[in-house]
Structures are given as C-alpha cells and as structure tokens.
FIMILUM-228447 format. One record per residue: x, y, z of N, C-alpha, C, O in turn; residue in one letter. Coordinates in pm, 1 decimal. Example, Ala and Ser with C-alpha at 12.3 -4.5 7.8 and 13.67 -1.06 7.14 Angstrom:
! FIMILUM-228447
n_xx; n_yy; n_zz; ca_xx; ca_yy; ca_zz; c_xx; c_yy; c_zz; o_xx; o_yy; o_zz; residu
1319.0; -569.0; 780.0; 1230.0; -450.0; 780.0; 1320.0; -330.0; 780.0; 1423.6; -331.9; 846.5; a
1285.0; -225.0; 708.0; 1367.0; -106.0; 714.0; 1290.0; 3.0; 787.0; 1340.9; 113.8; 803.9; s
***
This chain:
! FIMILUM-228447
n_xx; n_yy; n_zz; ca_xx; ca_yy; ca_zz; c_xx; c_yy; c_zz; o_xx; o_yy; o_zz; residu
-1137.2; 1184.2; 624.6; -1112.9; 1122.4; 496.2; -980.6; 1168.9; 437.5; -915.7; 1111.8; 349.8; x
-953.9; 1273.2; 495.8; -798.7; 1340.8; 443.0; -695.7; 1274.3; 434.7; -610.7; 1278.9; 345.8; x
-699.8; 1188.1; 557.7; -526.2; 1100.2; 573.4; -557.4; 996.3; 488.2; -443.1; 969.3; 451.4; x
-629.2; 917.3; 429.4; -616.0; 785.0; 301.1; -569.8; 865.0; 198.4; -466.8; 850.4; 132.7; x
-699.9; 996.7; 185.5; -659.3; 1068.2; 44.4; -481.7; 1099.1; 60.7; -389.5; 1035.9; 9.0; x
-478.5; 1164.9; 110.5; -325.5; 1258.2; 185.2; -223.9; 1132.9; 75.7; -171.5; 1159.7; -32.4; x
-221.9; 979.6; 158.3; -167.7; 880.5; 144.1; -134.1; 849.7; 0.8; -20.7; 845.3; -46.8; x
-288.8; 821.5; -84.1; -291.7; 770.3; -186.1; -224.2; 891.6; -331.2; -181.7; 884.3; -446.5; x
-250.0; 982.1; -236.8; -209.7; 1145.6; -322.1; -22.8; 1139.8; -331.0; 45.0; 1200.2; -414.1; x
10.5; 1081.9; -260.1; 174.8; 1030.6; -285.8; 195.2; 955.0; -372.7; 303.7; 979.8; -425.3; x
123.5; 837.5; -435.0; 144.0; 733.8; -523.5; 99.0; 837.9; -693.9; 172.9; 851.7; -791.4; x
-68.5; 903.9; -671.5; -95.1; 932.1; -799.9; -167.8; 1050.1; -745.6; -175.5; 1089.7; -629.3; x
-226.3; 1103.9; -870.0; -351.0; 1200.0; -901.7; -459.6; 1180.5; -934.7; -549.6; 1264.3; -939.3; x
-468.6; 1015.4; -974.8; -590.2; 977.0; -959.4; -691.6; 966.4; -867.2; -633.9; 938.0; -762.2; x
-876.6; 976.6; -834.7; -890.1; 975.4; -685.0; -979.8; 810.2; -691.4; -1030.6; 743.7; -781.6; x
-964.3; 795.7; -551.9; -1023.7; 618.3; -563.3; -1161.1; 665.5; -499.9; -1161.4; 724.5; -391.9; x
-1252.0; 644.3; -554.1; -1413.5; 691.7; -472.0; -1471.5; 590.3; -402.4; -1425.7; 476.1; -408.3; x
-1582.9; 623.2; -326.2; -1675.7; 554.9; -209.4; -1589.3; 501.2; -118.4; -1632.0; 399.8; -63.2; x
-1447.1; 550.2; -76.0; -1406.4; 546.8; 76.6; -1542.8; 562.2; 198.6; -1636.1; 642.3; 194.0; x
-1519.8; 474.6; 285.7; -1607.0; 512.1; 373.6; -1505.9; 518.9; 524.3; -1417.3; 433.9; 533.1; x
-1516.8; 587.5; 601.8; -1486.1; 549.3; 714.3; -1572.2; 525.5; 872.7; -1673.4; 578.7; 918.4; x
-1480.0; 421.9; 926.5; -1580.4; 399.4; 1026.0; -1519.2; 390.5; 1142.6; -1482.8; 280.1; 1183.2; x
-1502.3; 480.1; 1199.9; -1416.6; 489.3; 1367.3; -1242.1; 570.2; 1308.5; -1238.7; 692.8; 1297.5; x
-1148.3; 509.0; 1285.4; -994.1; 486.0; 1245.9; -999.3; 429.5; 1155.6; -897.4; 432.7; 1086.6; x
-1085.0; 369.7; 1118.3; -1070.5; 248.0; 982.4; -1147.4; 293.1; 843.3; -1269.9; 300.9; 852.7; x
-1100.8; 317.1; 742.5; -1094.8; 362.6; 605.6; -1138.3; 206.6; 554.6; -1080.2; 102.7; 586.0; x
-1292.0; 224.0; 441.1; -1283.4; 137.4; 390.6; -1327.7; 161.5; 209.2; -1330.7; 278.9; 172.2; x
-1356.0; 65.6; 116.9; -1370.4; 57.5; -13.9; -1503.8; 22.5; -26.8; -1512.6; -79.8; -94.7; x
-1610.1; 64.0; 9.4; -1742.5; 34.5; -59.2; -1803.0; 63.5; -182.7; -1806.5; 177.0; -230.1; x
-1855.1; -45.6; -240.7; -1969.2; -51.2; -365.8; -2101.7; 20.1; -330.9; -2148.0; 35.0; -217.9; x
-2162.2; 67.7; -465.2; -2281.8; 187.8; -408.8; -2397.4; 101.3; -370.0; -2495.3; 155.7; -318.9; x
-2396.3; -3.4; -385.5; -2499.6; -124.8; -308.1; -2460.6; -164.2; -175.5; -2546.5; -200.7; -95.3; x
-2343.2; -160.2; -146.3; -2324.0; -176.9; -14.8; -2371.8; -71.3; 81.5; -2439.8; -81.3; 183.6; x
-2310.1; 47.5; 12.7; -2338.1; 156.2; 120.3; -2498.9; 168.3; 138.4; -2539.9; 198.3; 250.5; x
-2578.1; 149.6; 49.2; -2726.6; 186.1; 7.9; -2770.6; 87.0; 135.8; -2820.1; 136.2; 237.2; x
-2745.1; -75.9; 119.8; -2807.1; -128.1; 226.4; -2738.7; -118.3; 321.1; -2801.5; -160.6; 418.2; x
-2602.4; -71.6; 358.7; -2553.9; -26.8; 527.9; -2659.8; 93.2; 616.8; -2662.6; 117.3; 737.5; x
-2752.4; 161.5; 488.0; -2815.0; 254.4; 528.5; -2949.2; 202.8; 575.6; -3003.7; 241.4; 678.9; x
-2994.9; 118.8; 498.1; -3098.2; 59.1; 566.1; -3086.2; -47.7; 740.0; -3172.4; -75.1; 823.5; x
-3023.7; -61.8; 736.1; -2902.2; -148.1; 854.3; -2927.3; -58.0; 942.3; -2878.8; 52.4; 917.7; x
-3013.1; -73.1; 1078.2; -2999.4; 59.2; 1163.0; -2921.7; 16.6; 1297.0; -2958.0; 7.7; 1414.3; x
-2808.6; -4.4; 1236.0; -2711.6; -60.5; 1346.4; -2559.0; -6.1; 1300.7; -2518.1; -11.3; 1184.7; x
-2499.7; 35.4; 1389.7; -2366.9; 91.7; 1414.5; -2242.8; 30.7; 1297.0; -2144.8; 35.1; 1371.3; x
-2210.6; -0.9; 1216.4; -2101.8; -52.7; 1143.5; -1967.9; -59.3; 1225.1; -1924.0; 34.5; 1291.6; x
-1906.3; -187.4; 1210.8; -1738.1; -171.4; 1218.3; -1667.1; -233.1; 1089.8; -1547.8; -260.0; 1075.3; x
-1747.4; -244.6; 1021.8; -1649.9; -296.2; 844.5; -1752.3; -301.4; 727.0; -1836.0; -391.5; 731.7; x
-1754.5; -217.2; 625.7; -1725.4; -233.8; 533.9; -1706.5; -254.1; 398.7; -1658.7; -150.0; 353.8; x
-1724.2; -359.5; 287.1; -1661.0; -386.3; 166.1; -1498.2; -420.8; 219.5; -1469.6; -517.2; 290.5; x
-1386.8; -304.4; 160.6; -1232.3; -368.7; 174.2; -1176.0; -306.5; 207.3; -1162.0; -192.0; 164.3; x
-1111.0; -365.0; 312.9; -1026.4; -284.9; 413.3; -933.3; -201.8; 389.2; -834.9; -262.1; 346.2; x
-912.6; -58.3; 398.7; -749.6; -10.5; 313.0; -687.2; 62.5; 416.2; -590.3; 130.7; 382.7; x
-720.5; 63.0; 530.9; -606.8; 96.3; 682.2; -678.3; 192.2; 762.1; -794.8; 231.7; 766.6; x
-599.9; 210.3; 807.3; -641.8; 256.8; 961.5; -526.1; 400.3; 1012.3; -403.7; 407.2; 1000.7; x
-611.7; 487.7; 1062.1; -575.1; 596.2; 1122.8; -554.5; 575.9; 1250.1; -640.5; 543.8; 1332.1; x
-377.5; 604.2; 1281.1; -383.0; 593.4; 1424.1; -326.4; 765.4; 1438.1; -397.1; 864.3; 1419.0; x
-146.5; 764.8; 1485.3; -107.1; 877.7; 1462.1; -79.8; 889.0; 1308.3; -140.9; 971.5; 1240.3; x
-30.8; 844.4; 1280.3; -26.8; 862.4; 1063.4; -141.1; 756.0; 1025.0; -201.9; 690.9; 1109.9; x
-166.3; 745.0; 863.7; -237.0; 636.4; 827.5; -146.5; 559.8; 783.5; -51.3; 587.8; 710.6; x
-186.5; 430.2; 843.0; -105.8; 278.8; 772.7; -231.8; 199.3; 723.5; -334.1; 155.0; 775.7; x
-176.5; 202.0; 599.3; -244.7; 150.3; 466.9; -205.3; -21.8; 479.5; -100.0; -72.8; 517.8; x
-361.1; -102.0; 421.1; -317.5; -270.5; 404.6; -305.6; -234.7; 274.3; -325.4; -130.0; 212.6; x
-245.5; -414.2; 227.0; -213.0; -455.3; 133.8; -254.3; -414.5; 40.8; -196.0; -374.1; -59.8; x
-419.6; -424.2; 78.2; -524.1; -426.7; -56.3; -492.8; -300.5; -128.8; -478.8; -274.7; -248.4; x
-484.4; -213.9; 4.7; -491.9; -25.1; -94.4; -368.5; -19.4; -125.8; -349.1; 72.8; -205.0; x
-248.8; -93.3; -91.9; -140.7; -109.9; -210.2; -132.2; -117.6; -358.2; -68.9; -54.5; -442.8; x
-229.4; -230.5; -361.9; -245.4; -315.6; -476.8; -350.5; -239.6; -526.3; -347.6; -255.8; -648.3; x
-469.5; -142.7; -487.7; -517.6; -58.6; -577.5; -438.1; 26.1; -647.7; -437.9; 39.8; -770.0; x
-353.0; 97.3; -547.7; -258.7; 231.6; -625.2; -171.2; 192.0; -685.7; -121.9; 277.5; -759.3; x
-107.2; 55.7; -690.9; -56.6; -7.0; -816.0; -64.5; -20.5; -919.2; 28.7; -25.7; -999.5; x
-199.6; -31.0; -944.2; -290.8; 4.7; -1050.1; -324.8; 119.4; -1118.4; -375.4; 135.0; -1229.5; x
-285.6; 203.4; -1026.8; -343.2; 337.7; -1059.9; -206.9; 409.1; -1071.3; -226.8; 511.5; -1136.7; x
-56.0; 397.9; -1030.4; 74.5; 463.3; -1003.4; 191.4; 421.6; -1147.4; 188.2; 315.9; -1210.3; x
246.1; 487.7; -1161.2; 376.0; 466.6; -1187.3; 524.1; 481.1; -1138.4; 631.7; 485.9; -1197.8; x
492.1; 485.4; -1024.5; 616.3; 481.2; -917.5; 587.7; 420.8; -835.2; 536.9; 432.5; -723.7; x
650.2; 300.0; -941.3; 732.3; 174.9; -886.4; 880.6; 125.3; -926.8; 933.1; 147.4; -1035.9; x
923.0; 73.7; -848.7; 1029.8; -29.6; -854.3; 1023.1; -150.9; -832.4; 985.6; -206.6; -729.2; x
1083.7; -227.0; -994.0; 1105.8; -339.1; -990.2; 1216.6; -436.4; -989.1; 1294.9; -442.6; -1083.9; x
1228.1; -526.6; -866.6; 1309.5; -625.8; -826.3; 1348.8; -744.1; -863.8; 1262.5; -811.5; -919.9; x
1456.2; -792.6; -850.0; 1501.8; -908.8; -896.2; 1375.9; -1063.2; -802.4; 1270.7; -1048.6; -740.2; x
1443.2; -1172.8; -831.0; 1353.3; -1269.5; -792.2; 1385.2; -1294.0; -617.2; 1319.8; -1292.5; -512.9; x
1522.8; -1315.7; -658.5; 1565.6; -1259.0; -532.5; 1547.1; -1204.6; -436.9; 1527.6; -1264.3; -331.0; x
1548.3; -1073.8; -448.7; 1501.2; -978.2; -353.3; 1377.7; -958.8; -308.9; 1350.4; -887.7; -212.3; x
1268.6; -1042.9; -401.1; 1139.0; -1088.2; -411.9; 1105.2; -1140.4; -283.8; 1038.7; -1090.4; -193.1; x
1155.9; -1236.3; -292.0; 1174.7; -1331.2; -142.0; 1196.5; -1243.9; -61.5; 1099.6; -1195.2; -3.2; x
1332.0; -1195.4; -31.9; 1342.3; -1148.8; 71.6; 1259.3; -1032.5; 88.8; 1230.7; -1027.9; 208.4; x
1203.7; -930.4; 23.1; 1126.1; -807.3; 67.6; 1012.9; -849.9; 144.7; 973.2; -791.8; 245.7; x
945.4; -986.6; 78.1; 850.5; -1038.4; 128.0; 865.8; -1123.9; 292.1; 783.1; -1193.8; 350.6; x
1021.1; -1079.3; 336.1; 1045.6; -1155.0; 420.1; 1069.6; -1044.5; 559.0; 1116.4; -1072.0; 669.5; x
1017.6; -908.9; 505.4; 1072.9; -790.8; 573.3; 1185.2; -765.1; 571.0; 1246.9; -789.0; 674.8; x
1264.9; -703.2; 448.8; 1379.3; -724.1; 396.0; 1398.8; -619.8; 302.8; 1360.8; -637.6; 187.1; x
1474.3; -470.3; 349.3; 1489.6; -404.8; 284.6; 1599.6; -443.6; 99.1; 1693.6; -516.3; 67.1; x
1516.6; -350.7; 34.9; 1629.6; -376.3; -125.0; 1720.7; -329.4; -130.7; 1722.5; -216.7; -81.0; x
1824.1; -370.2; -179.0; 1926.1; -290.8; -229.7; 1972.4; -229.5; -340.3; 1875.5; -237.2; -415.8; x
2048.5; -180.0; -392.0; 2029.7; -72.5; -482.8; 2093.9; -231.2; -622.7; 2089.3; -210.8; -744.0; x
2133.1; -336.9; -576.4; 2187.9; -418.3; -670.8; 2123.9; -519.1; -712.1; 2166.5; -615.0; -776.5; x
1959.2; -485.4; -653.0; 1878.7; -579.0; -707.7; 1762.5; -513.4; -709.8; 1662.5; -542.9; -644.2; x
1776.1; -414.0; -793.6; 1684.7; -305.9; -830.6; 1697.6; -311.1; -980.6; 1806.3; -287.9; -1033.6; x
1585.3; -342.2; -1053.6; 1601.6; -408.9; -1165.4; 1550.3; -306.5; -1306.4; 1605.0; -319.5; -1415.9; x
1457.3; -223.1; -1285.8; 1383.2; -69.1; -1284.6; 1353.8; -21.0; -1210.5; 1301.1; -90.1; -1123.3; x
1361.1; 102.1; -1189.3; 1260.6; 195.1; -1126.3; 1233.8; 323.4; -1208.4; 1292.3; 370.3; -1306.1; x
1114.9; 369.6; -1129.7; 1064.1; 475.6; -1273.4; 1055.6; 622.7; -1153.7; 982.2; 718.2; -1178.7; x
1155.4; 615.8; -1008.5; 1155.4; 758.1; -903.8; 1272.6; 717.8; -885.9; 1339.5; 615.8; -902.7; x
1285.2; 841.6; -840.2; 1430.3; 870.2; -725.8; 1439.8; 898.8; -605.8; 1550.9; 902.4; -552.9; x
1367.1; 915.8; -561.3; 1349.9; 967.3; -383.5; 1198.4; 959.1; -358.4; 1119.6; 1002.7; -442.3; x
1150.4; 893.9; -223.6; 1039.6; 891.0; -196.8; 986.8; 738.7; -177.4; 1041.9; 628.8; -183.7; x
826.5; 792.3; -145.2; 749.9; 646.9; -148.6; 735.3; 605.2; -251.5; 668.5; 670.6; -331.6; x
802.6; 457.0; -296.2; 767.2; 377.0; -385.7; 670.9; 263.8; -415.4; 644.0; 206.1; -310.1; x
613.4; 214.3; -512.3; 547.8; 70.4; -513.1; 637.4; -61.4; -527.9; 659.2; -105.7; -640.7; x
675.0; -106.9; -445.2; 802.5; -274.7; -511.2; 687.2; -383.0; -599.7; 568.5; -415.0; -592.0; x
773.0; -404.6; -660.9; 703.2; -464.6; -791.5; 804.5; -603.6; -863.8; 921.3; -598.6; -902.4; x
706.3; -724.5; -863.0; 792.0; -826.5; -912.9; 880.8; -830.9; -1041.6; 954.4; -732.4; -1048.4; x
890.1; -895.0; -1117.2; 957.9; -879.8; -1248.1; 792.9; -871.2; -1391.4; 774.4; -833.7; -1507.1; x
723.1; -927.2; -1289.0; 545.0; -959.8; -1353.7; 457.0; -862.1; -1354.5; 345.1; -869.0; -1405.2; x
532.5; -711.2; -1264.9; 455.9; -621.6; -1228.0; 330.8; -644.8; -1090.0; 248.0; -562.6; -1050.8; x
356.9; -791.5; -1037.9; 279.7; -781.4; -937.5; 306.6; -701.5; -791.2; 398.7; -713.8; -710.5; x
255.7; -664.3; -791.2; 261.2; -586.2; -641.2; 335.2; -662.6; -508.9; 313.3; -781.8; -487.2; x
396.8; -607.1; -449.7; 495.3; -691.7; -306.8; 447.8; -601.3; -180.7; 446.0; -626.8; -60.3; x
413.3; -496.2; -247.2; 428.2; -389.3; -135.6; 436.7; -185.4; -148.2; 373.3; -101.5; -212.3; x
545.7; -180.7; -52.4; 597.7; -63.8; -42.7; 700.4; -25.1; 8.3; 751.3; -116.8; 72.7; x
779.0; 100.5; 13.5; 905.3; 180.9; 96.9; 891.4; 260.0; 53.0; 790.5; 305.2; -1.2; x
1027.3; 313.3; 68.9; 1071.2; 470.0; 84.3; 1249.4; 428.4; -13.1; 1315.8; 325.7; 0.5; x
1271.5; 511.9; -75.8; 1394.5; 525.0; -158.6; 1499.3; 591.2; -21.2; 1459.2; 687.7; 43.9; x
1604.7; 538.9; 2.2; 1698.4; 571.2; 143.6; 1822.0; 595.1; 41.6; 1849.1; 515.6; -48.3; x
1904.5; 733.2; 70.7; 1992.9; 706.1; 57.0; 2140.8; 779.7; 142.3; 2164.1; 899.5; 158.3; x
2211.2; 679.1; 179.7; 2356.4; 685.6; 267.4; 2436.3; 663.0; 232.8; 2482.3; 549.8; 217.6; x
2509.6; 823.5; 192.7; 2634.9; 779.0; 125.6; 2633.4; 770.8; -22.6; 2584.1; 853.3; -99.5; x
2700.0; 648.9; -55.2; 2662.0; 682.4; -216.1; 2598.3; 537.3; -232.0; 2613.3; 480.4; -340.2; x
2521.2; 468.9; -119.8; 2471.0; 347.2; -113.1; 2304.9; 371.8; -117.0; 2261.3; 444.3; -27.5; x
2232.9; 330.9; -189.5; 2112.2; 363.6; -228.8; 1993.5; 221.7; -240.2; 1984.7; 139.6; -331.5; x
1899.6; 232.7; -92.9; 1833.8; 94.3; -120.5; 1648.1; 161.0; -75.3; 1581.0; 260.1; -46.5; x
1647.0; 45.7; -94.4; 1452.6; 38.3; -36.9; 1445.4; 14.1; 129.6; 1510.1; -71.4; 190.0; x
1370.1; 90.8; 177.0; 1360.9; 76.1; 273.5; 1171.5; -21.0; 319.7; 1061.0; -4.6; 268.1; x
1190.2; -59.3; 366.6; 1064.9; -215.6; 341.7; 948.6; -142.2; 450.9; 960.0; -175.9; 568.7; x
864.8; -67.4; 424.2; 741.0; -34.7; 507.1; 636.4; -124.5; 512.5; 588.5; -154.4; 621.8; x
596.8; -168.8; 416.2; 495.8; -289.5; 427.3; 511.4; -383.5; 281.5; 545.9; -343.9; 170.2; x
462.5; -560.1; 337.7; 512.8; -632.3; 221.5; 391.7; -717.9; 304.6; 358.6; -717.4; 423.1; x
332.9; -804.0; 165.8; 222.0; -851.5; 136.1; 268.3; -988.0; 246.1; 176.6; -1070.1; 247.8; x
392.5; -1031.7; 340.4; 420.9; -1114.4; 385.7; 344.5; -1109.3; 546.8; 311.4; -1195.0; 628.7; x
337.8; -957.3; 539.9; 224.1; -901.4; 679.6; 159.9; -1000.9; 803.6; 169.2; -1025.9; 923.8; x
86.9; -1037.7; 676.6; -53.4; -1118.2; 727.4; 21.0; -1261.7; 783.9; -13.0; -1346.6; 866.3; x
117.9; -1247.0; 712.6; 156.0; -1454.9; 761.8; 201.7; -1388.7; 874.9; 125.9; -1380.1; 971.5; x
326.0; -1334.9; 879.8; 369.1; -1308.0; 1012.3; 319.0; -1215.6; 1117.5; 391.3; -1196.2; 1215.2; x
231.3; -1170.6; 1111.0; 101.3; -1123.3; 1215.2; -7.5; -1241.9; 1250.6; -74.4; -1230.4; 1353.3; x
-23.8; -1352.2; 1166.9; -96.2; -1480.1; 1256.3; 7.4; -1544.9; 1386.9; -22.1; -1577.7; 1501.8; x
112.7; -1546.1; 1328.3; 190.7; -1609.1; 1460.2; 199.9; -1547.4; 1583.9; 260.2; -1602.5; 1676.0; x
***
C-alpha cells in the first residue's frame, strides 16, 4: 500500500482511505463494496476505481489524478493553448504557464477552469523552464489505437 500512499504523499498531506489492492493494481473502494467483495468467495481482479498500478515505480491513472486535484495545491495553470497540446503529449512551456502555485517538482496541470489535464514534473535547463508531460487525460484515446 506504500507506493500509492508514497505517490499521493507528493501532491498533499491529506490521506485518501479504503485503497484496496489486488495483485499490482491499487484500487478506490466504498465500504459496501468491500463488505460484499467479502462475501464473494472468489479471487478479485478489480475493484470500485482504478488509481494505478505497481510495476517498478507506481504509475497512477487519470482518475487518482483528478482525486489529488482535489485534495492539492500544486498546480499549474495553462493557457488554452497549451491545453490542447498537453493533452496531445506535449510538454509546457514556461510561456504558457499562466499560474503556478511550485517551483520544482511534481505538479498538477490545470485548465484556466481549474479542471484537471493531468501531470509532470517542473524541468529546468538553463534559464529555460517548462513542464515536463508524465501523464495527460489524452492517455486513453491514444492507448485504444
């Protein structure tokens, strides 16, 4: 259970409860779910909501983005622009960085609406300073193809 916590312990100090895990896979259960998974006398592979998977590090989905969004204040927010493109796997640049509330580190990218896009890492080379694009809610489209 360490590596989600580990994860989510970068964004805040808040803790998110009834993680369950099942194999590599970290999930979000309700106390009714878990109650009848217990009656269930069969092996689980999911769930309630998915929030990533332990391989060698944990890589977190969307969803547990968009929880600690909720729960963080380190984020950065982007032009409309850059909107598109982050969502296109498309690191930011420091000239369409519109707020941010860190300076170094993992960030939350955030529309002009405060909706959630994603995530990175604050990069900086030189005296050139951008987002580096770890995961963006565009994932899922381009993982069906």
């Amino acid at each position: 259970m360490h590596k989600v916590k580990d994860f989510i312990s970068q964004f805040t100090d808040k803790e998110i409860i009834n993680i369950v895990k099942i194999g590599r896979s970290y999930f979000l259960a309700g106390e009714e779910q878990k109650r009848l998974s217990e009656k269930i006398n069969q092996e689980m592979f999911s769930i309630g909501i998915f929030l990533g998977e332990s391989k060698k590090e944990f890589k977190p989905s969307p969803a547990l983005i968009d929880i600690i969004a909720g729960l963080s204040d380190k984020k950065v927010f982007i032009t409309k622009k850059a909107e598109w493109l982050f969502l296109c796997r498309r690191d930011v640049f420091e000239k369409n960085i519109v707020k941010k509330n860190v300076e170094k580190g993992l960030v939350l990218v955030q529309n002009d609406k405060d909706e959630n896009l994603g995530y990175g890492r604050i990069v900086t080379k030189g005296k050139k300073i951008f987002i580096k694009n770890l995961l963006d809610k565009g994932y899922y489209l381009r993982r069906e193809n």
